[in-house]
C-alpha positions as CSV (number, residue, x, y, z in Angstrom):
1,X,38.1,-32.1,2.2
2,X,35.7,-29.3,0.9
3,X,38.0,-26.0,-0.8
4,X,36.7,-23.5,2.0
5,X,37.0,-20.7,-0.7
6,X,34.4,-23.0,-3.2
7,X,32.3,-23.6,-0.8
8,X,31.9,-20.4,0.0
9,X,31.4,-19.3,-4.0
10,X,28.8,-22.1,-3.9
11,X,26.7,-20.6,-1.0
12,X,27.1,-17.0,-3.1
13,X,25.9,-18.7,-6.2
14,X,22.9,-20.2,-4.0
15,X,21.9,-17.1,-2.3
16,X,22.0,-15.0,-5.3
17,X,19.9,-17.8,-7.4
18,X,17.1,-17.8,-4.5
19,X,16.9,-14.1,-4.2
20,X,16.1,-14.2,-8.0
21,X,13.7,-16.7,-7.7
22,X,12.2,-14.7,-5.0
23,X,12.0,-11.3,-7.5
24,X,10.2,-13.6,-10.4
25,X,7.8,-14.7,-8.1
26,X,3.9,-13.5,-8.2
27,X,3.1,-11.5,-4.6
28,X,0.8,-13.4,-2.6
29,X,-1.7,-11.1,-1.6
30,X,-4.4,-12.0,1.6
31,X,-7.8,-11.0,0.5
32,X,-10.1,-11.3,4.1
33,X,-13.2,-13.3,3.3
34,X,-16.8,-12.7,3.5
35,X,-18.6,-15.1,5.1
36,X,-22.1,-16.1,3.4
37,X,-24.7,-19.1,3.9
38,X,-26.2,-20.9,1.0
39,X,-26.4,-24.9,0.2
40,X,-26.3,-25.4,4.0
41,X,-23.3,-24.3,4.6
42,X,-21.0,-21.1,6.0
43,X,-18.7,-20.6,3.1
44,X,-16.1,-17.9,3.3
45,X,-15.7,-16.5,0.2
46,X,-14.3,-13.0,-2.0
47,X,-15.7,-11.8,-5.2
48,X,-13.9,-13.3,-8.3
49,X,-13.7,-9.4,-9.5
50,X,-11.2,-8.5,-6.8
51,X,-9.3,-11.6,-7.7
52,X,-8.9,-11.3,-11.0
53,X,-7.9,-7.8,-10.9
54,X,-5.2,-8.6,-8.5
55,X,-3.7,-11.2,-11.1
56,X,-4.4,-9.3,-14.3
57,X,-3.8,-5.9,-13.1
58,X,-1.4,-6.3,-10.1
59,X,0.7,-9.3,-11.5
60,X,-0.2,-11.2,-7.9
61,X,-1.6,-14.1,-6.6
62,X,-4.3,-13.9,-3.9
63,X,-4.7,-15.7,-1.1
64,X,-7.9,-16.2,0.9
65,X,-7.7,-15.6,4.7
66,X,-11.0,-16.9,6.3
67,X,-12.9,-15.0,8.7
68,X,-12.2,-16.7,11.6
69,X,-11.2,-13.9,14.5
70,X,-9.8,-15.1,17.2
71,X,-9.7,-18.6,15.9
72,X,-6.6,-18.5,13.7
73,X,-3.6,-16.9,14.4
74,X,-3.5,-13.6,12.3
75,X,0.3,-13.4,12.7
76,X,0.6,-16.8,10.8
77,X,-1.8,-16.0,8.4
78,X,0.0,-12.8,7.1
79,X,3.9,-14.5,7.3
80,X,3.9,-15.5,4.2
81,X,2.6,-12.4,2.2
82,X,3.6,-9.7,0.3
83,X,0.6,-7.1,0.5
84,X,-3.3,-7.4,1.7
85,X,-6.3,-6.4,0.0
86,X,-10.0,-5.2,1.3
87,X,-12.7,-6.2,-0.7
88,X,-16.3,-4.2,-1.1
89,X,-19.0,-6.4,0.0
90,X,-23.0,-5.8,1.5
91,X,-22.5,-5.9,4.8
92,X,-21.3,-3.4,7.1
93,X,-18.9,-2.8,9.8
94,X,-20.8,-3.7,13.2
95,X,-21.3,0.1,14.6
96,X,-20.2,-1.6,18.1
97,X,-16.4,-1.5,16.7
98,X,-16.7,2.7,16.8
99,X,-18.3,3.2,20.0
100,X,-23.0,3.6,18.2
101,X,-25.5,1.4,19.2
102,X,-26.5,-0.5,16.2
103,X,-30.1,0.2,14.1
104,X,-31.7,-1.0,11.2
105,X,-29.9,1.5,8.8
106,X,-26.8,0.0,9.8
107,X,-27.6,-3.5,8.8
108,X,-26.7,-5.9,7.1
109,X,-23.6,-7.1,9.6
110,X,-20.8,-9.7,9.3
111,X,-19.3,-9.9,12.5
112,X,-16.7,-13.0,11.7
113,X,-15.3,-10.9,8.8
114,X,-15.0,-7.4,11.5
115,X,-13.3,-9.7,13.6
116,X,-10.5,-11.0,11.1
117,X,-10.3,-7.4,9.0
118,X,-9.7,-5.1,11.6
119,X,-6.7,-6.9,13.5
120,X,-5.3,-7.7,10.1
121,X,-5.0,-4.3,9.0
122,X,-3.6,-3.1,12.0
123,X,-0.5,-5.9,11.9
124,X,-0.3,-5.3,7.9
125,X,0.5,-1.2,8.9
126,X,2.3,-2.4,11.6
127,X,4.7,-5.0,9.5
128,X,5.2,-2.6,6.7
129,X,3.0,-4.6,4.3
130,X,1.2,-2.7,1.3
131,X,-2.4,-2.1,2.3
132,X,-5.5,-1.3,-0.4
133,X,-8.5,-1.0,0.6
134,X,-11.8,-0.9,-1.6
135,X,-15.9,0.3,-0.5
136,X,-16.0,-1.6,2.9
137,X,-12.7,-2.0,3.3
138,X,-12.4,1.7,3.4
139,X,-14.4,2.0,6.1
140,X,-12.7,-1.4,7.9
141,X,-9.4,0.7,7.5
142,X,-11.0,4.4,9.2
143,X,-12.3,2.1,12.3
144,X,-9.4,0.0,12.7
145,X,-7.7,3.5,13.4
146,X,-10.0,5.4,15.5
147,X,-12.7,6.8,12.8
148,X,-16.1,6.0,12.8
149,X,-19.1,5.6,9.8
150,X,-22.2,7.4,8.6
151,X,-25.0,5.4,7.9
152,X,-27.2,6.3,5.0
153,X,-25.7,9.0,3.3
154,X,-28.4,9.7,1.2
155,X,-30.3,10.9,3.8
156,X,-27.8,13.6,5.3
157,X,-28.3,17.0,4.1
158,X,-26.6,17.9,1.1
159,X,-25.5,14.5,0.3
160,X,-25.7,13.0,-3.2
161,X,-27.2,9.2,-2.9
162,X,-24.3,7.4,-3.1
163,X,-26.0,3.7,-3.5
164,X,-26.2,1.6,-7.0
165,X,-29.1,2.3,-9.1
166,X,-31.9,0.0,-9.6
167,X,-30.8,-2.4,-12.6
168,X,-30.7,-6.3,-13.6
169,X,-27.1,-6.0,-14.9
170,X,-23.9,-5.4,-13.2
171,X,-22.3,-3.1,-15.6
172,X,-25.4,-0.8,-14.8
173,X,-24.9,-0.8,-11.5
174,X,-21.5,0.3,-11.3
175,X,-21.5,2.8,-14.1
176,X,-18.6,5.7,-13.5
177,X,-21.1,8.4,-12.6
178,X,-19.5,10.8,-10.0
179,X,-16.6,12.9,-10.5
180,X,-13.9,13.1,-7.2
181,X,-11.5,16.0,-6.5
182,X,-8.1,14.7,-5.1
183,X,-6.3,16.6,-3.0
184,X,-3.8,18.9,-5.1
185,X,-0.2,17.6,-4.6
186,X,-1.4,14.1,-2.6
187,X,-0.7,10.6,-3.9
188,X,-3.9,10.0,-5.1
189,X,-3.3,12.5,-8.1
190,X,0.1,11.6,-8.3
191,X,-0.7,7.9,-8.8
192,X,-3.4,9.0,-11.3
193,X,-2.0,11.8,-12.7
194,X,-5.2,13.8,-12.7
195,X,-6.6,16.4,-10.0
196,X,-10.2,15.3,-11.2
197,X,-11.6,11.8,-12.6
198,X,-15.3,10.0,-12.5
199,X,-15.6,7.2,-10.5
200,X,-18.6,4.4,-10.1
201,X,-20.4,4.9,-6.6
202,X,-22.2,1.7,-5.0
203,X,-22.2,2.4,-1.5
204,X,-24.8,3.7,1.3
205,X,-22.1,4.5,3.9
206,X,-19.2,6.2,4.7
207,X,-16.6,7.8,6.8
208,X,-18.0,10.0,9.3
209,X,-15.4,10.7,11.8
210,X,-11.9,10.5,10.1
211,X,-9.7,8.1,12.2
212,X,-6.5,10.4,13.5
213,X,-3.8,8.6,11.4
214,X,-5.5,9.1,7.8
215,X,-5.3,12.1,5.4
216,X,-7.8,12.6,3.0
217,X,-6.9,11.8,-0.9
218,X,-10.3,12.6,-2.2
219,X,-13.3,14.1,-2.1
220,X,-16.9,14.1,-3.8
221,X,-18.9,17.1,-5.2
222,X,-21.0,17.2,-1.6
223,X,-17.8,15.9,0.4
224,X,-17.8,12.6,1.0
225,X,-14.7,11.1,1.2
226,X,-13.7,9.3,-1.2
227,X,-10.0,8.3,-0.9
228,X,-7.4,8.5,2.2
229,X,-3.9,7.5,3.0
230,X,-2.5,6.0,6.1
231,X,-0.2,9.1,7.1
232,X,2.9,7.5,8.7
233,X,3.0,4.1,6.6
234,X,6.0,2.2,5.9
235,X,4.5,1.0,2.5
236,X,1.7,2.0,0.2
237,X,-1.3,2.3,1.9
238,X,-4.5,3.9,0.7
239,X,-8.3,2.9,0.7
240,X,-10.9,4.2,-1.9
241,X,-14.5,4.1,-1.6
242,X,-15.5,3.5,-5.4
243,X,-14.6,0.2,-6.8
244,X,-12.1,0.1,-9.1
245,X,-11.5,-3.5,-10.0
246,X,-14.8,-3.1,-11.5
247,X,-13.0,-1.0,-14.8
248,X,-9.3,-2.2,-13.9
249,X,-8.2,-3.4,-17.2
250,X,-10.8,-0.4,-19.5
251,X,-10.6,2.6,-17.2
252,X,-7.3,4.1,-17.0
253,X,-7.4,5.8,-13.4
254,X,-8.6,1.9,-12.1
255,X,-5.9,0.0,-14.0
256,X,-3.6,2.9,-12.7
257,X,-4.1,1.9,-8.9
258,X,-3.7,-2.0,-9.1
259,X,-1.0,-1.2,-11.2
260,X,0.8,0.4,-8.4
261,X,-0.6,-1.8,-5.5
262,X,1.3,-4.3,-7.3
263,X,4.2,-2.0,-8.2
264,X,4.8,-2.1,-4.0
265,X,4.2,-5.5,-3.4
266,X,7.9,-5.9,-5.2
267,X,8.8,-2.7,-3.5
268,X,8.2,0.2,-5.7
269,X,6.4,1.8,-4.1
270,X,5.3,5.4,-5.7
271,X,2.9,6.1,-3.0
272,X,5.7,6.4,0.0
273,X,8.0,8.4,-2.4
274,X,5.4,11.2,-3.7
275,X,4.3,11.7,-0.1
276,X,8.0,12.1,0.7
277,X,8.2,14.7,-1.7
């Protein structure tokens, strides 16, 4: 016959051995895919940039979720993770998803990814999960809330030209070149610990209408914006529109923010306590 009181240390021992297990463990992080057509096939796909930062920078390991929409169950696909990420990418968020009729200066469009992105990061808030978003993803987080996007902001009056330069190599392209202005006291300069930085700048769209549950982080010389927070999250939850997995590992403001996106996938998260504050 089992000694109830040893069984009971053995279950104790058990549960305390899995929950450390669980706290060594790498976060999984779901990543949405692009979807993209070459060798005759649909692949879906995320830059490797995004991916390594989130292993080098954010001590996690990412997980693809394809661009399905309706076809896979969302729920499922976010069960098993600790946090989701938003990559930048070329294409744009359909303008049908915020209420414009589209036009040529909103193009290009993946439709598969808007599909997957948009009810993902409404279940992520909703769960509690940590949320960064990057360029697109930015904008994927200000329409899955309400907000809408400018197209072109180059040619808006009294707007820099936000868009890559002309150049053969990548490290050209996103130079730091802009400096940002986060909002005095927010999380953004309590993450970074600065009021201003430089950032890099590859984007021809932004946030137009502000979606109602976002406060803005940050802010460009001719006021784009830059940065915002989900107001009410349970967990970190910001998007930028610069990329900073670009520099994550040589630029200290873009190591900074992995570093605490993976700081709350194992629950520490900075972001929820310095807006408590």
């Amino acid at each position: 016959m089992m000694d109830l009181a040893t069984g009971s240390t053995c279950e104790s021992s058990l549960g305390k051995l899995k929950d450390e297990v669980a706290s060594e463990r790498s976060p999984l992080v779901g990543v949405v895919a692009d979807t993209r057509t070459f060798d005759n096939y649909e692949w879906h796909a995320a830059p490797a940039i995004y991916l390594s930062a989130l292993v080098r920078h954010a001590g996690a390991t990412p997980i693809i979720i394809p661009a399905l929409g309706g076809e896979v169950d969302i729920a499922r696909c976010l069960d098993p993770l600790d946090g989701v990420l938003l990559t930048g990418s070329r294409s744009n968020v359909h303008p049908e998803q915020y209420g414009v009729s589209p036009t040529p200066a909103h193009e290009p469009f993946d439709t598969q990814r808007d599909a997957t992105a948009l009810p993902v990061i409404r279940l992520a808030l909703d769960r509690g999960l940590p949320l960064f978003a990057i360029c697109r993803g930015i904008q994927e987080l200000n329409v899955a809330l309400g907000g809408s996007i400018a197209a072109e902001l180059h040619a808006l009056s009294g707007r820099m030209d936000h868009r890559a330069p002309d150049s053969g190599t990548q490290d050209e392209r996103f130079a730091i070149r802009h400096a940002i202005t986060a909002r005095s006291g927010g999380v953004l300069q309590h993450l970074i610990g600065a009021e201003r930085i430089a950032v890099n700048s590859v984007h021809r769209q932004g946030i137009d209408r502000l979606a109602p549950g976002l406060d803005i982080e940050a802010t460009a010389e001719d006021g784009t914006i830059e940065a915002v927070r989900v107001r009410d999250a349970k967990a970190f939850a910001m998007g930028v529109q610069w990329h900073p997995e670009y520099w994550a590992g040589s630029d200290a403001p873009s190591t900074r923010l992995f570093k605490e996106f993976g700081a709350a996938l194992r629950g520490e998260d900075i972001a929820a306590r310095a807006a408590a504050e």
